[in-house]
HTML snippet that shows the backbone in 3Dmol.js (N, CA, C, O; Angstrom):
<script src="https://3Dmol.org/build/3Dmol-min.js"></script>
<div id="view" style="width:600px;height:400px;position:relative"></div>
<script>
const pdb = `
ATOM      1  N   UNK A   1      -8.027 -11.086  22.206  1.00  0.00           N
ATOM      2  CA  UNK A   1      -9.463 -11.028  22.248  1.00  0.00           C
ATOM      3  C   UNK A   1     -10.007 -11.293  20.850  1.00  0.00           C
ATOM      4  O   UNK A   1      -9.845 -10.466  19.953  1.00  0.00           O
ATOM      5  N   UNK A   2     -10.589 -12.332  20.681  1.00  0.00           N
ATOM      6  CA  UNK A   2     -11.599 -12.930  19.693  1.00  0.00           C
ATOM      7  C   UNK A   2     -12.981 -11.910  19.170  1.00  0.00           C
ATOM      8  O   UNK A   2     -13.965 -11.831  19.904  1.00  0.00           O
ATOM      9  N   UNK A   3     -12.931 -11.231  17.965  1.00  0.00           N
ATOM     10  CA  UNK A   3     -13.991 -10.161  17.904  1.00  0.00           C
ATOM     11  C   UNK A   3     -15.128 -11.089  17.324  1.00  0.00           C
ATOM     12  O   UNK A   3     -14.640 -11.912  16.550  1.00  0.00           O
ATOM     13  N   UNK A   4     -16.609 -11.218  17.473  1.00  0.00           N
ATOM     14  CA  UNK A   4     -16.992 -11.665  17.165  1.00  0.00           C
ATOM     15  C   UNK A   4     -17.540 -11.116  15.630  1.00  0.00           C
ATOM     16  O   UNK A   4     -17.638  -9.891  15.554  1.00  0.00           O
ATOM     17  N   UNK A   5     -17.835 -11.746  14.641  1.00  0.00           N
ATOM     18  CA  UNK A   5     -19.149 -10.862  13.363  1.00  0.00           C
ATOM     19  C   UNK A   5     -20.053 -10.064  14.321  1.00  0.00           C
ATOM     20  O   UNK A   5     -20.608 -10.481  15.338  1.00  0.00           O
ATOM     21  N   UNK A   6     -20.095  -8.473  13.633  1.00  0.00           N
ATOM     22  CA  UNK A   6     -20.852  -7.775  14.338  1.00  0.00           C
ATOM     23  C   UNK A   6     -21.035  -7.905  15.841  1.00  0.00           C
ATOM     24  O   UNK A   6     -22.147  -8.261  16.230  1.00  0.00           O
ATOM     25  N   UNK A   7     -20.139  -7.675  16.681  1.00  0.00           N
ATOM     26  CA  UNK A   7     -20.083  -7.703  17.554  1.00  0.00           C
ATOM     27  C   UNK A   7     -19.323  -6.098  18.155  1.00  0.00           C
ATOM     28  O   UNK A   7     -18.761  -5.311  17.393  1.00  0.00           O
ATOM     29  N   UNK A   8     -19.417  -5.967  19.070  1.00  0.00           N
ATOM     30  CA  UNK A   8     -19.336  -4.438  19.642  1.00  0.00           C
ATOM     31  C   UNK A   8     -18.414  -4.542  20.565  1.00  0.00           C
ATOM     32  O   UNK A   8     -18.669  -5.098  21.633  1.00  0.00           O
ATOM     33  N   UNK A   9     -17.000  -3.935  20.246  1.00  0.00           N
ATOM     34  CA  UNK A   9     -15.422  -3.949  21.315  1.00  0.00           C
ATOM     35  C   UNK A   9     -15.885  -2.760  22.511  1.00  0.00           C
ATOM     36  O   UNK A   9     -16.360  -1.648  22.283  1.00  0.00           O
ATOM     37  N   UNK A  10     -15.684  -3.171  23.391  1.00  0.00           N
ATOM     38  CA  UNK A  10     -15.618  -2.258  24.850  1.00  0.00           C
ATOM     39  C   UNK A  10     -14.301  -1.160  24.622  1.00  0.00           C
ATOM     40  O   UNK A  10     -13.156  -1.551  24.393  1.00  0.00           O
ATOM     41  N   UNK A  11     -14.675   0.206  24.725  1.00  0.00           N
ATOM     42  CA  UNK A  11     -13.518   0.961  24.629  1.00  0.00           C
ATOM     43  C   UNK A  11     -12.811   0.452  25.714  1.00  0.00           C
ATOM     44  O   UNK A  11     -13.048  -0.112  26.782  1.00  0.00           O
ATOM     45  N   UNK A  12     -11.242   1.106  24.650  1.00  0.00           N
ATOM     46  CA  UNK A  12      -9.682   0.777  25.363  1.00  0.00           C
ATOM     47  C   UNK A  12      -9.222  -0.828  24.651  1.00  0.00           C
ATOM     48  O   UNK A  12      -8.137  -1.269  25.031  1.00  0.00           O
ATOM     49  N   UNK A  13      -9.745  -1.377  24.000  1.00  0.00           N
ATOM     50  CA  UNK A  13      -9.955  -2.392  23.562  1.00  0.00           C
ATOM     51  C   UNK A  13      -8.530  -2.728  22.650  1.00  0.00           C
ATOM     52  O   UNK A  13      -7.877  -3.768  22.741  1.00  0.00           O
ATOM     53  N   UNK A  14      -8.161  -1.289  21.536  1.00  0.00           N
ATOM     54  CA  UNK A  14      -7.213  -1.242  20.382  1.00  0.00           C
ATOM     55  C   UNK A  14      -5.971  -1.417  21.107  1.00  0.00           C
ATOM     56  O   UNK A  14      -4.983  -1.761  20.458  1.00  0.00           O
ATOM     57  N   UNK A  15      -5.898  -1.276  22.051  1.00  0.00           N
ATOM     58  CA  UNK A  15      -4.169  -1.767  22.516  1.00  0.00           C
ATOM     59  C   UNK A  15      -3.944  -3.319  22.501  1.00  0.00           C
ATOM     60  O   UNK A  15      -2.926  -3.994  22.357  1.00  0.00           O
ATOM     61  N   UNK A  16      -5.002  -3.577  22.661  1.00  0.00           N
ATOM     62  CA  UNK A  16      -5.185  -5.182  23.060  1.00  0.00           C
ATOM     63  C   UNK A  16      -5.333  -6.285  21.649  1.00  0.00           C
ATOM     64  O   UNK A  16      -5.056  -7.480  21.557  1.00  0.00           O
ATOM     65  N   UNK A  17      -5.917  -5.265  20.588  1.00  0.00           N
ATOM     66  CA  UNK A  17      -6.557  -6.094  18.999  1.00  0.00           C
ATOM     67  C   UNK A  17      -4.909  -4.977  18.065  1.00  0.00           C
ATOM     68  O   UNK A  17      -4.800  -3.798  17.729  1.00  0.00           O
ATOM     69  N   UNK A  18      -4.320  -5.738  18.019  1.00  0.00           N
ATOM     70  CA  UNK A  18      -3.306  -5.093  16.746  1.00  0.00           C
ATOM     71  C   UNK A  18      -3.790  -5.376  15.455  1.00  0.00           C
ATOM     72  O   UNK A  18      -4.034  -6.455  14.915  1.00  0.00           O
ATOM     73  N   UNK A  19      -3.906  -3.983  14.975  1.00  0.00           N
ATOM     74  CA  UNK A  19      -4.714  -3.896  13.672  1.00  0.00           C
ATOM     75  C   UNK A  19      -3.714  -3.518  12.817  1.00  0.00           C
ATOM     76  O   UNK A  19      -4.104  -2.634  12.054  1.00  0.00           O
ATOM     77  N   UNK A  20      -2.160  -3.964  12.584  1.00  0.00           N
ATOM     78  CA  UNK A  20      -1.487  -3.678  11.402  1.00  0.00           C
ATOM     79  C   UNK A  20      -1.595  -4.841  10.596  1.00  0.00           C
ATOM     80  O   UNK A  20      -0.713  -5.263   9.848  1.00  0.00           O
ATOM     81  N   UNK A  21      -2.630  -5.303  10.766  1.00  0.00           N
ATOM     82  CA  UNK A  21      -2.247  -6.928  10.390  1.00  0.00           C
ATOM     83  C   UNK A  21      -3.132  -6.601   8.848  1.00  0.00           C
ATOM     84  O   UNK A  21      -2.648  -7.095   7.830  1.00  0.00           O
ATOM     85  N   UNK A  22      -4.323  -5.828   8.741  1.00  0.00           N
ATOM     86  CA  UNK A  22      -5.042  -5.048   7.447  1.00  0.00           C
ATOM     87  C   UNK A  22      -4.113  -4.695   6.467  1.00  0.00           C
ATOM     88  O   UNK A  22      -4.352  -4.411   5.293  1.00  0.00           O
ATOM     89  N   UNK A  23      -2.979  -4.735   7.065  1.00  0.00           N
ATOM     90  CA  UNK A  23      -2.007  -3.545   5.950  1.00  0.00           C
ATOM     91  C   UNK A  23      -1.853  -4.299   4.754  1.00  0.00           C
ATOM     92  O   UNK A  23      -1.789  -5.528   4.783  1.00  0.00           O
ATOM     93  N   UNK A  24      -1.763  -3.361   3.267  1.00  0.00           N
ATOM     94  CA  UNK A  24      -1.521  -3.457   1.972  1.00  0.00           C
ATOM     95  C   UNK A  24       0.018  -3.411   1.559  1.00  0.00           C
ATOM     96  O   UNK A  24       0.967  -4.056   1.113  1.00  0.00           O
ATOM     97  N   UNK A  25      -0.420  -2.191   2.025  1.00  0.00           N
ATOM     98  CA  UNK A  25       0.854  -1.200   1.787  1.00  0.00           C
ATOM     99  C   UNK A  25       1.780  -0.704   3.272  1.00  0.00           C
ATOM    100  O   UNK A  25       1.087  -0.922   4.265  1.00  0.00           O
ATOM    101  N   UNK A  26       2.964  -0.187   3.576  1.00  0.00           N
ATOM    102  CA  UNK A  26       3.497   0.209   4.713  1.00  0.00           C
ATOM    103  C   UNK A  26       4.464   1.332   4.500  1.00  0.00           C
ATOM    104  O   UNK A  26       5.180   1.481   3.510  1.00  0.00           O
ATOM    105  N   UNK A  27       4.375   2.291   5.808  1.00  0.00           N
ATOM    106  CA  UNK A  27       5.246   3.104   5.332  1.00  0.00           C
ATOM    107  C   UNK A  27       6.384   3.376   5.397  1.00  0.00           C
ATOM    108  O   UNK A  27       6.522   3.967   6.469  1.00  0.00           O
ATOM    109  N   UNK A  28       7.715   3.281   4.683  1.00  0.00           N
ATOM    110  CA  UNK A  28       8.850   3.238   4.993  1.00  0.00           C
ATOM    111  C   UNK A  28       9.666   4.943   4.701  1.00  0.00           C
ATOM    112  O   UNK A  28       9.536   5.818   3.845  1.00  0.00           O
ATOM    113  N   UNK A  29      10.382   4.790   5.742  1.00  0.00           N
ATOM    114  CA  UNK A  29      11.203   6.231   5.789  1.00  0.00           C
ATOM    115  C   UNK A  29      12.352   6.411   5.020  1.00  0.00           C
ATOM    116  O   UNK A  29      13.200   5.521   4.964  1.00  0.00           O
ATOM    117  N   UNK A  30      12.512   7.805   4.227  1.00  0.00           N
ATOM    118  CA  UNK A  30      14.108   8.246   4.073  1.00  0.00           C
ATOM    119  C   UNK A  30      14.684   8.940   4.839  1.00  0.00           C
ATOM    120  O   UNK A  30      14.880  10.103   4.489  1.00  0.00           O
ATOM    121  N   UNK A  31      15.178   8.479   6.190  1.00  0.00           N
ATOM    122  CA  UNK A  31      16.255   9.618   6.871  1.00  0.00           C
ATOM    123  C   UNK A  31      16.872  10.826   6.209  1.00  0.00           C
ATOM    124  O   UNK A  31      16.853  11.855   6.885  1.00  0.00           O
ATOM    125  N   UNK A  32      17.377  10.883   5.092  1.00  0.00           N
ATOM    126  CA  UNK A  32      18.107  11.868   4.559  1.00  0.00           C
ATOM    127  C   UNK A  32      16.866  12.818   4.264  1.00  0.00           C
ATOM    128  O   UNK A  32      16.991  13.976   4.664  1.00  0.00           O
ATOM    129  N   UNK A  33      15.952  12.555   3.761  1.00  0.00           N
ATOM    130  CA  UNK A  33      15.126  13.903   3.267  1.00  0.00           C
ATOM    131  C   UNK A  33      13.733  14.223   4.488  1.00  0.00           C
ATOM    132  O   UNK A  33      12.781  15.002   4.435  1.00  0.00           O
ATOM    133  N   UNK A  34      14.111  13.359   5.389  1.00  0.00           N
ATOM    134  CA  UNK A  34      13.086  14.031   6.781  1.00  0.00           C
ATOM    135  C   UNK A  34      13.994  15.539   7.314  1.00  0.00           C
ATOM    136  O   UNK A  34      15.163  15.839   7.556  1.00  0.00           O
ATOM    137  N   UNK A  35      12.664  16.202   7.310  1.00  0.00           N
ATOM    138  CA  UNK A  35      13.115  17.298   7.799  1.00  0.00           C
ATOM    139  C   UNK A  35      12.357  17.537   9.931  1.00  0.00           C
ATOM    140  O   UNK A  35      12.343  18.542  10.643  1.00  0.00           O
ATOM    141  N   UNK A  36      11.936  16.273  10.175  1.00  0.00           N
ATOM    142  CA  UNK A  36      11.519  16.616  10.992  1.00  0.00           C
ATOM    143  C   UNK A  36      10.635  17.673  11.497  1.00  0.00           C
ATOM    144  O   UNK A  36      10.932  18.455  12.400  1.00  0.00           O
ATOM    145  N   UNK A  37       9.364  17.638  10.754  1.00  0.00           N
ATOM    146  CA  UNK A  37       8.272  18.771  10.750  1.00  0.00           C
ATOM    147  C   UNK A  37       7.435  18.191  11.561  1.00  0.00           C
ATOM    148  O   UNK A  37       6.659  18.919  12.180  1.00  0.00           O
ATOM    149  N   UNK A  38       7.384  16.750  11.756  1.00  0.00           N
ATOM    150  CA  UNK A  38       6.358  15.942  12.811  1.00  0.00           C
ATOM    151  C   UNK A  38       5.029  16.295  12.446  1.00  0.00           C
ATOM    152  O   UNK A  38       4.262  16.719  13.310  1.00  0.00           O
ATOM    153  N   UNK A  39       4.562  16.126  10.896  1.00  0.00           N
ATOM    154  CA  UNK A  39       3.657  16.125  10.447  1.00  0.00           C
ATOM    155  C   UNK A  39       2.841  15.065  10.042  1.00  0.00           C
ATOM    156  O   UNK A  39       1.633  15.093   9.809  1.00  0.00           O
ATOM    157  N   UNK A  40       3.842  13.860   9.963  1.00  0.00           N
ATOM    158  CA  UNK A  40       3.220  11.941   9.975  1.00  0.00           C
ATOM    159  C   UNK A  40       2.818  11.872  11.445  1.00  0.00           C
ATOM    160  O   UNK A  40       1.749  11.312  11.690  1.00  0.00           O
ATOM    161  N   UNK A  41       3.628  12.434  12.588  1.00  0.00           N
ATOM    162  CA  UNK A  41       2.803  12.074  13.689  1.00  0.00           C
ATOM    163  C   UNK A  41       1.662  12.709  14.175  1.00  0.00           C
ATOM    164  O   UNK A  41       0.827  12.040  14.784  1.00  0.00           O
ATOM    165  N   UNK A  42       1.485  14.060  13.972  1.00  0.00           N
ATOM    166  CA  UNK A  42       0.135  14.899  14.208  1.00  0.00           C
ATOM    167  C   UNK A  42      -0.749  14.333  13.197  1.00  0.00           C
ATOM    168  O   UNK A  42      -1.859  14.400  13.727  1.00  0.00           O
ATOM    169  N   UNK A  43      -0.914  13.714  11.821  1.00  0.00           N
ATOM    170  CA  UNK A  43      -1.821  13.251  11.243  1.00  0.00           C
ATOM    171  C   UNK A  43      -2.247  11.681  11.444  1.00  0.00           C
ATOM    172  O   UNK A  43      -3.415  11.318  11.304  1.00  0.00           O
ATOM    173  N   UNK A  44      -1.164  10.772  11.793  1.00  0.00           N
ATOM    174  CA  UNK A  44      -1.535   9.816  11.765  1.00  0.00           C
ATOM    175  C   UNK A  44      -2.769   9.527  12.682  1.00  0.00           C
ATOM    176  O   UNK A  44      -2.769   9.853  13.869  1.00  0.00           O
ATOM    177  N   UNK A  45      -4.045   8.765  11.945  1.00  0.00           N
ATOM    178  CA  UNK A  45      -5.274   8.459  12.748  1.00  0.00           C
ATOM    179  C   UNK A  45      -5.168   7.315  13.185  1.00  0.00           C
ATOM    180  O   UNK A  45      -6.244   7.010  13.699  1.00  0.00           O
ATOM    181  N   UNK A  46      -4.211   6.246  13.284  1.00  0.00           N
ATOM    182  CA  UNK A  46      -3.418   5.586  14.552  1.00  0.00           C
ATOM    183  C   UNK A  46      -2.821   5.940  15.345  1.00  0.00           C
ATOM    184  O   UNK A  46      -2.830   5.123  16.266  1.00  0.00           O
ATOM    185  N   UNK A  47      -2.146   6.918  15.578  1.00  0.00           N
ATOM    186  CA  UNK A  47      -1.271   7.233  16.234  1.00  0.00           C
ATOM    187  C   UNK A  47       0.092   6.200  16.629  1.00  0.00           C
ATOM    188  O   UNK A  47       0.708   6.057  17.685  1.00  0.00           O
ATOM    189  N   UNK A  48       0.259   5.518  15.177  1.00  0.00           N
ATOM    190  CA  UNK A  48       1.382   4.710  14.583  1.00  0.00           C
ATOM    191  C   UNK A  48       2.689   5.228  14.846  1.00  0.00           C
ATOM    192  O   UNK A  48       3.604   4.699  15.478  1.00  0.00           O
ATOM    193  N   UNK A  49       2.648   6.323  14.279  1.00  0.00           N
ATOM    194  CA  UNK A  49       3.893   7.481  13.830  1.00  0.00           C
ATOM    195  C   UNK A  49       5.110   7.723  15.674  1.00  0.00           C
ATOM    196  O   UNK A  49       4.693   8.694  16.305  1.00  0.00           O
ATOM    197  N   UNK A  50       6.264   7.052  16.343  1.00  0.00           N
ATOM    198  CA  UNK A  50       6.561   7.081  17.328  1.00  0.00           C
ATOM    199  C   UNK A  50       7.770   8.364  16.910  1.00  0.00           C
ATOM    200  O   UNK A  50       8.523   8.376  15.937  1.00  0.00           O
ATOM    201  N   UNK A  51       7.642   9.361  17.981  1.00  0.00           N
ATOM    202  CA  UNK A  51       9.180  10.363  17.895  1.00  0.00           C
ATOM    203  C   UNK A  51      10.536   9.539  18.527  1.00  0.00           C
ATOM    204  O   UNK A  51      10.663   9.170  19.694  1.00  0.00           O
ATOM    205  N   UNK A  52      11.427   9.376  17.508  1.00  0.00           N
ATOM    206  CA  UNK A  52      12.929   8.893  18.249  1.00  0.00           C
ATOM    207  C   UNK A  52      13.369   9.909  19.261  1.00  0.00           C
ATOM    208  O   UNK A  52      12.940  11.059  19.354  1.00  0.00           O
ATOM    209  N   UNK A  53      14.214   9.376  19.951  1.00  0.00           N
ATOM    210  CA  UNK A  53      15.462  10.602  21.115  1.00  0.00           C
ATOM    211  C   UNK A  53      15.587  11.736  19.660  1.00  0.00           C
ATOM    212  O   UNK A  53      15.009  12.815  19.533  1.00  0.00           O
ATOM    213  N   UNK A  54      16.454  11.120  18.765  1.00  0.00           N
ATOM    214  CA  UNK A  54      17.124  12.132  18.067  1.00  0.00           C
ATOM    215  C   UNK A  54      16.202  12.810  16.757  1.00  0.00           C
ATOM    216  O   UNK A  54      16.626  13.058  15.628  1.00  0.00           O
ATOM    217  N   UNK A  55      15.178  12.964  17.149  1.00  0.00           N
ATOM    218  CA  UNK A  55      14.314  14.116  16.860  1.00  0.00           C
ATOM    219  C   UNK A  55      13.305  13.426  15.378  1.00  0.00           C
ATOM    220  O   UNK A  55      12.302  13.925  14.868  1.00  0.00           O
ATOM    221  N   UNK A  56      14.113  12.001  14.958  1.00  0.00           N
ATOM    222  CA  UNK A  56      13.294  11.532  13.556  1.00  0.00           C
ATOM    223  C   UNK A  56      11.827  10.666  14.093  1.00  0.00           C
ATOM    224  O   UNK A  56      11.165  11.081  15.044  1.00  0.00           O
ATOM    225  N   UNK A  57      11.502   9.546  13.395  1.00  0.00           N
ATOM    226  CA  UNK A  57      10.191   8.775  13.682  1.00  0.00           C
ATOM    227  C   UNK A  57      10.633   7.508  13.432  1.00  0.00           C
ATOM    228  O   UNK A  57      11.568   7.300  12.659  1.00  0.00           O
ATOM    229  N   UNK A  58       9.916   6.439  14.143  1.00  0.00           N
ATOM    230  CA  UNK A  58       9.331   5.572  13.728  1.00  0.00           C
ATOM    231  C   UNK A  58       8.195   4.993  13.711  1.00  0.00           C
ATOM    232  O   UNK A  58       7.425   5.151  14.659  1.00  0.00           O
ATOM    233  N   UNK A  59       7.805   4.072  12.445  1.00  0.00           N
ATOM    234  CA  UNK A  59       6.182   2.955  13.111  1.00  0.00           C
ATOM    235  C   UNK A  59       6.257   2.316  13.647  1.00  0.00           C
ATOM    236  O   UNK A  59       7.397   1.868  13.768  1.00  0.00           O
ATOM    237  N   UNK A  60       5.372   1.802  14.300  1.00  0.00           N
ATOM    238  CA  UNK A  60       4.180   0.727  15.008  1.00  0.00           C
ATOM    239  C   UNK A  60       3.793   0.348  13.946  1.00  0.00           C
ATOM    240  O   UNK A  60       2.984   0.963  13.252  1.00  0.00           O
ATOM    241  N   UNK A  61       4.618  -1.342  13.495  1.00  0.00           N
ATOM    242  CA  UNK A  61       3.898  -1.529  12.727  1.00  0.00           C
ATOM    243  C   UNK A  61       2.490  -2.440  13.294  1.00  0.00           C
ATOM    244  O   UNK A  61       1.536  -2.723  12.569  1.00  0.00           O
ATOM    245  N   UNK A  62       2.555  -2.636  14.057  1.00  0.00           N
ATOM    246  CA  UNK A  62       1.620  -3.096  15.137  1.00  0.00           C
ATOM    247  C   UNK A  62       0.061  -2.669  14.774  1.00  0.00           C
ATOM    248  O   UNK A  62      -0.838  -3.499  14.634  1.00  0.00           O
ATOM    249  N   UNK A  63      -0.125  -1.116  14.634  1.00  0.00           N
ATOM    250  CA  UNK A  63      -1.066  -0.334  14.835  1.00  0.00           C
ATOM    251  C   UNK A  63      -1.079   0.208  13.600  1.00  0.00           C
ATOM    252  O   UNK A  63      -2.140   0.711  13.230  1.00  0.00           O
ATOM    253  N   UNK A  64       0.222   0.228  12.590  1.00  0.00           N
ATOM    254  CA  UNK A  64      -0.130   1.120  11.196  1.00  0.00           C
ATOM    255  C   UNK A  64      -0.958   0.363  10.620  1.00  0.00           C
ATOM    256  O   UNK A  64      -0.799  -0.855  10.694  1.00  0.00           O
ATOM    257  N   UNK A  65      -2.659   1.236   9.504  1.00  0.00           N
ATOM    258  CA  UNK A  65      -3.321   0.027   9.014  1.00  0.00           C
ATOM    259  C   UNK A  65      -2.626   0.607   7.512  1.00  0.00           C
ATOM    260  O   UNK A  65      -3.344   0.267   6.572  1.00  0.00           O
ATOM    261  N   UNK A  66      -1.811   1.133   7.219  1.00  0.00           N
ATOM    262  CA  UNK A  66      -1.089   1.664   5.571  1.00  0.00           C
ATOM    263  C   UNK A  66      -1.956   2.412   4.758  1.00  0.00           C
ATOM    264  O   UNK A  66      -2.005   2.243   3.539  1.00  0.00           O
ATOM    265  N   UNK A  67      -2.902   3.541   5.594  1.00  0.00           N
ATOM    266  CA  UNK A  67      -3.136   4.103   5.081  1.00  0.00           C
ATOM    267  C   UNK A  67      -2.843   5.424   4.445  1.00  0.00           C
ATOM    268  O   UNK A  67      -3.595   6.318   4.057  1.00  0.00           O
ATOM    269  N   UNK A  68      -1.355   5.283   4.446  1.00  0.00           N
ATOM    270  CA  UNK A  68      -0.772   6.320   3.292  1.00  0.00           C
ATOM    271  C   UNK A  68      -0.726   7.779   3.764  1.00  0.00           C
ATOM    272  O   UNK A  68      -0.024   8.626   3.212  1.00  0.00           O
ATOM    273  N   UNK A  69      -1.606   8.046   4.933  1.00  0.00           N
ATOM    274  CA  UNK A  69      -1.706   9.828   5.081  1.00  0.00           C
ATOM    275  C   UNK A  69      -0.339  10.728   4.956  1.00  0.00           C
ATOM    276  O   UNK A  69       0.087  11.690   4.317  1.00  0.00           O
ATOM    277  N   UNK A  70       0.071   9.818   5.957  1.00  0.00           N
ATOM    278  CA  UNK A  70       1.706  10.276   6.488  1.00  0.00           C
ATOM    279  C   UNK A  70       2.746  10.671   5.288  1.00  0.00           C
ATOM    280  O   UNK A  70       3.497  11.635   5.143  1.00  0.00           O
ATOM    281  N   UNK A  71       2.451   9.426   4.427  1.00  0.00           N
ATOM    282  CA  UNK A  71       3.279   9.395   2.647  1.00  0.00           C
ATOM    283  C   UNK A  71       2.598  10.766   2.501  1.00  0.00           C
ATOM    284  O   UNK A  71       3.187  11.617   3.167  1.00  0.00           O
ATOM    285  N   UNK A  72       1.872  11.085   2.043  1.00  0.00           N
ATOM    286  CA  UNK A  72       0.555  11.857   1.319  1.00  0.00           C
ATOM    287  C   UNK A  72       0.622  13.465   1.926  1.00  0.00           C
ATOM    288  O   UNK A  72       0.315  14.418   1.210  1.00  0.00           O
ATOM    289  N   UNK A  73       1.003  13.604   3.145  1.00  0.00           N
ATOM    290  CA  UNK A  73       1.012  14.861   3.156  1.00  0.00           C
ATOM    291  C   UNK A  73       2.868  14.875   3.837  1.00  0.00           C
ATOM    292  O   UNK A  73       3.131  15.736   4.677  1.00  0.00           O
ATOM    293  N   UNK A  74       3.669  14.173   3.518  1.00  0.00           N
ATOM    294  CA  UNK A  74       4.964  14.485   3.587  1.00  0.00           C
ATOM    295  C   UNK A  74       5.522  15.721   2.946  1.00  0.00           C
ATOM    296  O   UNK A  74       5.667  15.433   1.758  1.00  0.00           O
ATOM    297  N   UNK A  75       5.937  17.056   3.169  1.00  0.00           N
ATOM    298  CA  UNK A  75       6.269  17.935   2.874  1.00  0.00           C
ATOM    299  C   UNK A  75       7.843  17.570   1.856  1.00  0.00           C
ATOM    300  O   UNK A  75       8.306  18.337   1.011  1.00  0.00           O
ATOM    301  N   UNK A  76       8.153  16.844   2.064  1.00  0.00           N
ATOM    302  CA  UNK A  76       9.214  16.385   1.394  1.00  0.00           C
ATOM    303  C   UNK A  76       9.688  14.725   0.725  1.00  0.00           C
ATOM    304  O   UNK A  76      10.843  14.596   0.318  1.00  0.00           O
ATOM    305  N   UNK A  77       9.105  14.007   0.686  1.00  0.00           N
ATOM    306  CA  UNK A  77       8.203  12.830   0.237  1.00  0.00           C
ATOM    307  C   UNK A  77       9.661  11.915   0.939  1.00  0.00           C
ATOM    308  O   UNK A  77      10.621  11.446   0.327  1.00  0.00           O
ATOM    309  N   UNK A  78       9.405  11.902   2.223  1.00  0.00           N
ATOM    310  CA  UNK A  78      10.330  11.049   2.970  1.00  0.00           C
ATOM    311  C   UNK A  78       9.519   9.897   3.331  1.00  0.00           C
ATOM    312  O   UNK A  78      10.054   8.958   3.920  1.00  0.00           O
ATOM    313  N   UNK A  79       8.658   9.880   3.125  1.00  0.00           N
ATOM    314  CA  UNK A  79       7.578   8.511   3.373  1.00  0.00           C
ATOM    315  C   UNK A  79       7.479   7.862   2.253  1.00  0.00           C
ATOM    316  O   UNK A  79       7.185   8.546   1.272  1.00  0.00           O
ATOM    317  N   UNK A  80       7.668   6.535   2.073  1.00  0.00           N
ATOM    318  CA  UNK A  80       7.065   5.820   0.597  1.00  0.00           C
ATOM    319  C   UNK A  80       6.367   4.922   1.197  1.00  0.00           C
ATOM    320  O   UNK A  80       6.658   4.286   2.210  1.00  0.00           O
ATOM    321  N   UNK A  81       5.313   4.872   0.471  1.00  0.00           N
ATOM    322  CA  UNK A  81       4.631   3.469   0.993  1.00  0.00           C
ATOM    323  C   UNK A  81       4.647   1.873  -0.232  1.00  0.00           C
ATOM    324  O   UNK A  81       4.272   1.792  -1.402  1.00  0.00           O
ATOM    325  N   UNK A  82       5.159   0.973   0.558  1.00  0.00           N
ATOM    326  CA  UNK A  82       5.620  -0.133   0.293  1.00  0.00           C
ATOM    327  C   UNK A  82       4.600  -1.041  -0.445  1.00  0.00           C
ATOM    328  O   UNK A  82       3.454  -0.676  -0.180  1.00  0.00           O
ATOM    329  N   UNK A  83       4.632  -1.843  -1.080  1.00  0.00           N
ATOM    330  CA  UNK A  83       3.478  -3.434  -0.553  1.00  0.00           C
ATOM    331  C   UNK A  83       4.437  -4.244   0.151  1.00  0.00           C
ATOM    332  O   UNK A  83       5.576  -4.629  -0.114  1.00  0.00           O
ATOM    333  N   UNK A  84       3.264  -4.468   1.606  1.00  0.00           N
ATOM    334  CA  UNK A  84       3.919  -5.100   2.385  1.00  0.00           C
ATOM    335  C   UNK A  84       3.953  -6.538   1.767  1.00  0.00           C
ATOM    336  O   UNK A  84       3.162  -6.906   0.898  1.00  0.00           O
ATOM    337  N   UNK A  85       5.125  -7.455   2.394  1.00  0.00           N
ATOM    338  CA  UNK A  85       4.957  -8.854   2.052  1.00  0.00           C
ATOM    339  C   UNK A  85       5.026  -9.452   3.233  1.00  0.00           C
ATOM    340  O   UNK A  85       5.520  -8.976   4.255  1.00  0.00           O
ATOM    341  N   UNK A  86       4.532 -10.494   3.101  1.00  0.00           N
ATOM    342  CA  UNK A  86       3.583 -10.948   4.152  1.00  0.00           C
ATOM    343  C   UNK A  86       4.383 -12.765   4.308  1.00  0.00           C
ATOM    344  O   UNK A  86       3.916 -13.579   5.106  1.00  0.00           O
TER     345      UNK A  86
END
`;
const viewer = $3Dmol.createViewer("view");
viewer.addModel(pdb, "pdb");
viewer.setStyle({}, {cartoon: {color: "spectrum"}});
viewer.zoomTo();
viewer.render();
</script>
């Protein structure tokens, strides 16, 4: 779907417009220092952040726009955020 300038999306719309495409930066994981607190996925305001079977995460990079929250309130700084290359 083609958004127009100032134009107004019909909700339900974001499954359909993948908005990781904004990204700067991205967030990449350290397995070893996740403690699995599932605190990137309760914050993320994409709802980017996916739970694996075996209890860790991954992104959507689809839907992540790199805005860092997830890095940012990591209790154990298992998130770094990247510059993406493109």
């Amino acid at each position: 779907m083609k958004i127009p300038i100032g134009g107004v999306c019909e909700p339900g719309t974001t499954m359909v417009n993948k908005t990781g495409g904004w990204r700067t930066y991205k967030p990449v994981y350290d397995y070893d220092k996740c403690i699995k607190c599932k605190l990137c996925e309760l914050l993320c305001p994409d709802m980017a952040v996916l739970p694996k079977e075996d209890g860790y995460f991954q992104f959507n990079y689809d839907y992540c726009k790199g805005c860092g929250i997830c890095a940012n309130e990591c209790p154990k700084s298992a998130i770094s955020m990247v510059l993406e290359e493109k």
